[in-house]
C-alpha positions as CSV (number, residue, x, y, z in Angstrom):
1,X,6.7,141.4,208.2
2,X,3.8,139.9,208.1
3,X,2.9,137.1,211.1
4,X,2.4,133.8,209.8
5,X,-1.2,132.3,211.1
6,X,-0.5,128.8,211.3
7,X,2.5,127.5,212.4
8,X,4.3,124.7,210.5
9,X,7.8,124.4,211.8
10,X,8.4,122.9,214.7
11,X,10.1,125.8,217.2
12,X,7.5,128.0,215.5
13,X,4.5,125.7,217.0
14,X,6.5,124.8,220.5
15,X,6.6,128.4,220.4
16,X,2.8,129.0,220.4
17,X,2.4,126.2,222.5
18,X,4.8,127.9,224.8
19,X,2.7,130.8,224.9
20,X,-1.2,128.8,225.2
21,X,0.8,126.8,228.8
22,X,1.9,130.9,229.8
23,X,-2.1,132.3,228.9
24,X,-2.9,129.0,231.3
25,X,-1.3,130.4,234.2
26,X,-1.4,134.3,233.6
27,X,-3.9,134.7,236.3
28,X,-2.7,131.7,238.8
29,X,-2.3,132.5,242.3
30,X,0.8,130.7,243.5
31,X,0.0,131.2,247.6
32,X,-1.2,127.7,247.8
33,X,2.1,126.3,246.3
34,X,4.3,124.8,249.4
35,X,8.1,125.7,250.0
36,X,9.5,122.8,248.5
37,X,7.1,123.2,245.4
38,X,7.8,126.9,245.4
39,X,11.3,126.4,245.1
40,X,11.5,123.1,242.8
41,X,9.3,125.4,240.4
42,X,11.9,128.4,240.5
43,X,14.8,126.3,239.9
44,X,12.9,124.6,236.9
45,X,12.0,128.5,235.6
46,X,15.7,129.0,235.8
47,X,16.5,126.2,233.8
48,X,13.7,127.2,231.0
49,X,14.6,131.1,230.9
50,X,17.6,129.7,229.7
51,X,16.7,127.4,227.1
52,X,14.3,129.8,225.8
53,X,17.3,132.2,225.9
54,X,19.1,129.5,223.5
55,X,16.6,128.8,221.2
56,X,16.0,132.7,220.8
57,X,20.0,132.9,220.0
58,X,19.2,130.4,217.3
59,X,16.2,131.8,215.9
60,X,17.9,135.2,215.9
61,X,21.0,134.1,214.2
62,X,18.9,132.5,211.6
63,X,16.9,135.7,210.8
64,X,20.4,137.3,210.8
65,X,21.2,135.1,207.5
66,X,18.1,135.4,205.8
67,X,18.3,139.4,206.6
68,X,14.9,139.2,208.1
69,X,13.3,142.8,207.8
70,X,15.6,144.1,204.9
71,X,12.4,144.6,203.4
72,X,11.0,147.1,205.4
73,X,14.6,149.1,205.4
74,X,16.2,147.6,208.3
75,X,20.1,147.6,208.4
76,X,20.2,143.8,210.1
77,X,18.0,142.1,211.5
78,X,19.3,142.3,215.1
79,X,17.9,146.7,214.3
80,X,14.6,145.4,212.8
81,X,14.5,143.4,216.2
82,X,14.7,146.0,218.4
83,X,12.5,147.9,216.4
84,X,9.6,145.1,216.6
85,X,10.0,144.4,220.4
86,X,10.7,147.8,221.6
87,X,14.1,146.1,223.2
88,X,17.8,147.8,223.3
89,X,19.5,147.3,219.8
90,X,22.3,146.2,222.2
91,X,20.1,143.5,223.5
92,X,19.2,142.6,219.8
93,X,22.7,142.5,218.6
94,X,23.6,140.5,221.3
95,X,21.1,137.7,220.5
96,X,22.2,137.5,217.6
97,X,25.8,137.6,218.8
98,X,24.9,134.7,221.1
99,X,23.3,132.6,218.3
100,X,26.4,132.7,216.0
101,X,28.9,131.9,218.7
102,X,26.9,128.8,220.4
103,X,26.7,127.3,216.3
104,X,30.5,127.4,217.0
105,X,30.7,125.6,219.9
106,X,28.2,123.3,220.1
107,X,29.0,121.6,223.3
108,X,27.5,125.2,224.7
109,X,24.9,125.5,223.4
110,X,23.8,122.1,224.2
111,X,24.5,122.7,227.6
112,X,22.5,126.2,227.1
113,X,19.5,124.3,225.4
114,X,19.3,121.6,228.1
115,X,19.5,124.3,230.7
116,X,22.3,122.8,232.4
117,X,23.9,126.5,232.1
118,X,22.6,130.5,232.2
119,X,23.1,132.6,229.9
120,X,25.8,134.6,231.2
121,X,27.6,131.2,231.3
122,X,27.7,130.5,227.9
123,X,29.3,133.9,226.9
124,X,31.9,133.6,229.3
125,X,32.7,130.0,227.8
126,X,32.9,131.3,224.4
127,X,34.4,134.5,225.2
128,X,37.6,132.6,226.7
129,X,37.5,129.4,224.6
130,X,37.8,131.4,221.8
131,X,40.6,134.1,223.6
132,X,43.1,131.0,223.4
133,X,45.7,131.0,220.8
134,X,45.0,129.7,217.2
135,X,48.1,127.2,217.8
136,X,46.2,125.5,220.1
137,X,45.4,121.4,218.7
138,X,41.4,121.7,218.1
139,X,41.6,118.6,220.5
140,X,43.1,120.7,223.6
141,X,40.2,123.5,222.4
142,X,38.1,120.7,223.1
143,X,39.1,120.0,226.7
144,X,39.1,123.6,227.6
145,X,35.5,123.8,226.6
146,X,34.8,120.9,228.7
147,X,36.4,121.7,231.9
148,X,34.6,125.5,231.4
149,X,31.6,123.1,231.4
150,X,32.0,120.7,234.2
151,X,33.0,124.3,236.5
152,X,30.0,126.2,235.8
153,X,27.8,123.3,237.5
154,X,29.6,125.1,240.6
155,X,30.3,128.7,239.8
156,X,28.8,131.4,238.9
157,X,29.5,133.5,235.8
158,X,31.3,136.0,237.9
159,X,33.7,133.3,239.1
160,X,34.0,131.1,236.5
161,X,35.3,134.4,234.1
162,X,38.3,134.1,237.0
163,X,38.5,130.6,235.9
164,X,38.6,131.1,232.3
165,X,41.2,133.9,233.0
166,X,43.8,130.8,233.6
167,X,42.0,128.6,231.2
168,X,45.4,128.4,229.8
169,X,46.8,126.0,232.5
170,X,44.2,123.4,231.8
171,X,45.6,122.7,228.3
172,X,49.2,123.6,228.8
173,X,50.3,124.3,232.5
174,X,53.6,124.6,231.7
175,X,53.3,127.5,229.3
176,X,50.9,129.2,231.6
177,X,53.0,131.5,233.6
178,X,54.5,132.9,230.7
179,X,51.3,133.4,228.8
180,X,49.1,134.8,231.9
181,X,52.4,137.4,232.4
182,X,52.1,137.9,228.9
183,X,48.4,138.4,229.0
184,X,48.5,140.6,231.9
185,X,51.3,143.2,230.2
186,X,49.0,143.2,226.8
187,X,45.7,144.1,229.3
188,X,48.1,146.6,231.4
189,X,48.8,148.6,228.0
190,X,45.0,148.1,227.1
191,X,44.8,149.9,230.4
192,X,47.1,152.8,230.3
193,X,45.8,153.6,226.7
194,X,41.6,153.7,228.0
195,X,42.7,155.9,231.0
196,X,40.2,158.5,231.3
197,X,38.4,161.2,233.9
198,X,35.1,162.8,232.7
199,X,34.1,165.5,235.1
200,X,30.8,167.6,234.9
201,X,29.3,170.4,237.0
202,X,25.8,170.3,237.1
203,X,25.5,174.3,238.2
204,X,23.8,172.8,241.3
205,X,26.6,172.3,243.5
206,X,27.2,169.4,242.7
207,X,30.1,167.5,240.1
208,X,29.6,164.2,238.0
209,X,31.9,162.4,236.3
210,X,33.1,158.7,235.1
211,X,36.2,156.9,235.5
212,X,38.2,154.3,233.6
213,X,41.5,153.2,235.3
214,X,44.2,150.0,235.7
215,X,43.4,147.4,238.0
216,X,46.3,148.6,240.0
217,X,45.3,151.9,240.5
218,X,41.5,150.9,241.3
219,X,42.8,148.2,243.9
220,X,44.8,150.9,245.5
221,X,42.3,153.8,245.7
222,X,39.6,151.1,246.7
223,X,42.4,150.2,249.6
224,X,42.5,153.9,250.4
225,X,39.3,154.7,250.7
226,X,38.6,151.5,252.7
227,X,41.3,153.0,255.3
228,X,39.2,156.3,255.3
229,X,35.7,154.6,256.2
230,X,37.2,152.4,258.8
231,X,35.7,152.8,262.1
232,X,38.8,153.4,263.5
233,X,39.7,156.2,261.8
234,X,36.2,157.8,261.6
235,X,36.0,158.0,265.2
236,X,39.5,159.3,265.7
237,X,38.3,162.5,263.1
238,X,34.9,162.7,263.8
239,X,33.9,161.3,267.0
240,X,32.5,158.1,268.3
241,X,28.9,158.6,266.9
242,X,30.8,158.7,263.0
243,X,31.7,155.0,263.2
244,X,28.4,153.8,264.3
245,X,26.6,155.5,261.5
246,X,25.6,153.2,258.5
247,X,25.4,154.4,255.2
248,X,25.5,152.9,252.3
249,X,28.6,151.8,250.3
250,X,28.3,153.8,247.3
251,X,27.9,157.6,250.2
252,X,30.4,156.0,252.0
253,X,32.9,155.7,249.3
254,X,32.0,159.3,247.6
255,X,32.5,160.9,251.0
256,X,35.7,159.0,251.4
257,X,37.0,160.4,247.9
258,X,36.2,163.9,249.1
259,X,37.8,163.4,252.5
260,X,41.1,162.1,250.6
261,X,41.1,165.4,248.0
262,X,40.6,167.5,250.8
263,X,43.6,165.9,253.3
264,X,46.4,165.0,250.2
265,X,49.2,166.7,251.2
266,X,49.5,170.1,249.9
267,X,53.4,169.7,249.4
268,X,53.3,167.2,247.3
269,X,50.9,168.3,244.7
270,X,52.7,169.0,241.4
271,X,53.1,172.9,240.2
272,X,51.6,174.6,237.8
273,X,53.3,177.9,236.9
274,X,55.1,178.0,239.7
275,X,52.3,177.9,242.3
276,X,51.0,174.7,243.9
277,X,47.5,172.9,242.2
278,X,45.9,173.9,245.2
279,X,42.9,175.2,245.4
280,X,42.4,179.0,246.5
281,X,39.1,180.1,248.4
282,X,39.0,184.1,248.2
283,X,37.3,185.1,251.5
284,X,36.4,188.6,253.1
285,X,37.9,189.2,256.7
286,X,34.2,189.3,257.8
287,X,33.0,186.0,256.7
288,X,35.9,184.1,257.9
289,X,35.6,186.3,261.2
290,X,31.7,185.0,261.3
291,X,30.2,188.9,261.2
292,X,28.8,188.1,257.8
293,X,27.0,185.8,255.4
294,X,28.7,185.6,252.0
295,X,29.2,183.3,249.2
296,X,33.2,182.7,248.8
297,X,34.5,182.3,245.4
298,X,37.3,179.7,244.1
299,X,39.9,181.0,241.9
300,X,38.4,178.4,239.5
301,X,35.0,180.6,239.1
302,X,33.5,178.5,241.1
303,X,31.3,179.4,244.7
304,X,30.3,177.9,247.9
305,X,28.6,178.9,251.2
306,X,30.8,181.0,253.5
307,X,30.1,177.7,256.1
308,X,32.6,175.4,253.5
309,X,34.7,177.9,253.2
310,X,35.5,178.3,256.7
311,X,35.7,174.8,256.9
312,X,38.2,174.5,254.8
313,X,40.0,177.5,255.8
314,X,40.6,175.6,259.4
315,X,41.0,172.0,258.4
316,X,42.0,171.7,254.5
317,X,45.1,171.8,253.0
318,X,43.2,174.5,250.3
319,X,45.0,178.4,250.2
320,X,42.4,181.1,252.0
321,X,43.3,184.8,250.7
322,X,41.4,186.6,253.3
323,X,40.7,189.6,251.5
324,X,41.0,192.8,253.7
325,X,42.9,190.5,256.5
326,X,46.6,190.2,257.2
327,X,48.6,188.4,254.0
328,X,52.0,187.1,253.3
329,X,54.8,189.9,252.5
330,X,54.0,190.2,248.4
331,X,56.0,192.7,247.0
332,X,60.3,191.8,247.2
333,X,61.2,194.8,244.4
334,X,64.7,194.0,242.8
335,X,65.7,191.1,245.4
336,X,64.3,188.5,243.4
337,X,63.8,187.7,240.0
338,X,60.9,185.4,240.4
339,X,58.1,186.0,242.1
340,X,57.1,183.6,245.0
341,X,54.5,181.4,245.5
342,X,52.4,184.0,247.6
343,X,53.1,186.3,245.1
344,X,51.6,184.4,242.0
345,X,48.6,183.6,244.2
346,X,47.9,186.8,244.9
347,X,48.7,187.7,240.9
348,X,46.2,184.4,240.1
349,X,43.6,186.1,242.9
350,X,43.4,189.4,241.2
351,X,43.6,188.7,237.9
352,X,41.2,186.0,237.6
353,X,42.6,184.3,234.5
354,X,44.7,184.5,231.4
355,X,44.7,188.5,230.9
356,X,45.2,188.4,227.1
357,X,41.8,189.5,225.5
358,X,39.8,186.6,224.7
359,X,41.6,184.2,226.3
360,X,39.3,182.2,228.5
361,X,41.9,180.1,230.4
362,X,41.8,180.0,234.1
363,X,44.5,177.3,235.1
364,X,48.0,176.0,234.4
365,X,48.8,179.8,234.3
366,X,52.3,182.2,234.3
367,X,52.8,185.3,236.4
368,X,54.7,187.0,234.2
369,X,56.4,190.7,234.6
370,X,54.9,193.9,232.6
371,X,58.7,195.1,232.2
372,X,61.6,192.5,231.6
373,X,63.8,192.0,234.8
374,X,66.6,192.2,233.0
375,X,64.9,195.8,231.6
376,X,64.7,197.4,235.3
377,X,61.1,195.4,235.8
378,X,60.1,194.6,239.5
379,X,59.0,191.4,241.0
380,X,55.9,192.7,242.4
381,X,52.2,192.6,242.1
382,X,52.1,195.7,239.9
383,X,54.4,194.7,237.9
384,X,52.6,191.0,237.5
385,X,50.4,189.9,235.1
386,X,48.8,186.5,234.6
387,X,49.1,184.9,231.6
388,X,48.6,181.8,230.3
389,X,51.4,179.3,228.6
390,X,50.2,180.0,225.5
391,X,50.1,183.6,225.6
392,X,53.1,184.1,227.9
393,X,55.4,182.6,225.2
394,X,53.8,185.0,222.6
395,X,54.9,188.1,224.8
396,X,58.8,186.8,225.2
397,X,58.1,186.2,221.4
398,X,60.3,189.4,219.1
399,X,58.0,188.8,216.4
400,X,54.9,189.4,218.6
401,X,54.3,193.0,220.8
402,X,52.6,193.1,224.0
403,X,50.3,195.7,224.7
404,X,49.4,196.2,228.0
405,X,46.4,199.4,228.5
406,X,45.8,199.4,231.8
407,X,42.2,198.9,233.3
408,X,41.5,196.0,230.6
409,X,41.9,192.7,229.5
410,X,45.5,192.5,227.6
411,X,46.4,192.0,223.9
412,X,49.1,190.6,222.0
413,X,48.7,191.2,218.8
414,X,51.8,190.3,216.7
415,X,54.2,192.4,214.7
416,X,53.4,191.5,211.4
417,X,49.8,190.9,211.2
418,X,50.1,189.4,207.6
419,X,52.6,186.7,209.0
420,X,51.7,183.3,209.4
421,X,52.6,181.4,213.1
């Protein structure tokens, strides 16, 4: 599109005079302004960011209609925008957004335009005016606006979302509990349904991730981890000097997540066939002993210094298999069926994984016996093999054999090879 050279509409020459005022004062040096000045002038910025901010909205909703920049291949005009201005398409979109939802509430966007209210403001007046139910009278839609508008002269946008979260009482308090419990069970659901845990190891010792839980939960981890940074209980497990330290909230918080990993109490984490989710550090006698320098590997695949693993191996509640070093009693013959806990550690230790070839599965897995118990099979660690769910169903499977060679990864190819499973 082509810039037009003269202005003719009105916003299009307040515009340019908008921009001759900001060319007046590009260079100005503000040191000789006075605090009062200085402050009346910020305020009075404020108030003009955000009228600029409405009349963009307008301008932007308007371009939206006439599908400015179709010509030039543009999907909308909010992507021709971006494109232009070198802005977020996000940012774009939302201008436009902003634009459509203030020509629907108009009492908003003259409140935007005057700069009574910010930005942020408006969208949380629309957002929740516009979250009430359709059987609301257009008259009681009316006051809810209204009162949104008369509170944000005294709250922020961050508090007067909280507000608009009980807008419902304003226009019909005695339906409000039931709704807001209503509400609440409908944005519980929402909850449960977005649960998620994104976890990424960088390769550099170090583990990223992202979060998205219920209120409930966040409240109650938030709580925990508070109890963890307090003073009180810093200086009880790591001395006085711990509770005077300042960090900042953010460390603070990710060293108190770690903390809580490491002390949850090994007896009461779930298990996964038939050994506890704990993690196991595999540690030489001479490392743990001090007489040598060695990394220490996970029975994850993962490694760290011989100084966390020692750590660990005195304070966590995490499973050290000293290798070469003294170990539970493993082997129990015919006595038992199943093999104990120790035992499918020590199977998970050794075997490193699923033991089916190709299978690249390392947790959730089976110790499972070469030869059938009921067949004369042992419950020891020769007679053990790690498999995982998958694969250990497929060797208990008739239609399936189970090869075992030794010295090699296993295989269970089935029976029938031309049979479909």
């Amino acid at each position: 599109m082509t810039a037009i050279a003269t202005p003719r509409h009105r916003v299009s020459v307040a515009t340019a005079h908008l921009h001759a005022e900001l060319d007046a004062v590009a260079d100005a040096s503000v040191w000789s302004m006075d605090p009062a000045e200085t402050a009346s002038t910020l305020i009075a910025l404020q108030r003009a960011e955000a009228r600029v901010a409405e009349l963009k909205a307008r301008v932007a909703a308007h371009a939206d209609e006439l599908h400015v920049g179709q010509e030039k291949g543009a999907s909308s005009a909010a992507a021709w925008l971006a494109h232009e201005t070198k802005t977020t398409r996000g940012a774009a979109h939302g201008a436009v957004r902003l634009g459509r939802d203030l020509d629907a509430h108009p009492a908003t966007r003259d409140a935007l335009a005057a700069g009574r209210i910010h930005t942020d403001q408006a969208r949380v007046i629309v957002r929740w005016v516009d979250d009430l139910p359709d059987t609301v009278p257009a008259e009681k839609v009316t006051q809810a606006e209204a009162f949104l508008l008369e509170q944000a002269r005294h709250h922020d946008a961050k508090a007067l979302n909280r507000l608009g979260h009980r807008l419902f009482e304003v226009i019909a308090p005695e339906e409000a509990d039931a709704r807001e419990a209503a509400l609440l069970a409908r944005e519980e659901e929402a909850a449960a349904k977005a649960c998620s845990l994104k976890m990424r190891d960088d390769g550099r010792g170090k583990t990223h991730g992202e979060f998205t839980i219920p209120t409930f939960h966040g409240a109650a981890l938030r709580k925990i981890l508070a109890a963890i940074m307090a003073a009180k209980h810093q200086t009880a497990t790591k001395g006085a000097g711990a509770a005077a330290e300042r960090r900042p909230t953010p460390e603070a918080m990710g060293q108190a997540f770690c903390e809580l990993i490491e002390r949850y109490p090994a007896d009461r984490v779930p298990h996964t066939g038939g050994v506890s989710a704990t993690v196991v550090v595999m540690i030489d006698l001479d490392v743990l002993l001090g007489r040598l320098e060695k990394a220490c590997v996970l029975d994850t695949g993962e490694k760290i210094s011989p100084g966390q693993a020692r750590r660990l191996a005195c304070e966590a509640g995490i499973i050290p298999v000293v290798l070469g070093g003294d170990s539970q009693p493993l082997d129990v013959g015919r006595k038992r069926r199943y093999f104990t806990e120790a035992q499918r550690t020590a199977i998970l230790v050794r075997d490193r994984g699923c033991r089916a070839e190709g299978c690249d599965r390392t947790s959730g897995l089976h110790a499972h016996h070469k030869q059938r118990w009921v067949d004369g099979g042992h419950t020891d660690l020769a007679d053990g093999v790690s498999l995982c769910h998958w694969h250990h169903n497929r060797a208990h499977d008739p239609t399936y054999t189970t090869h075992l060679p030794p010295q090699r990864r296993r295989h269970l190819p089935p029976k029938d090879v031309g049979r479909s499973r």
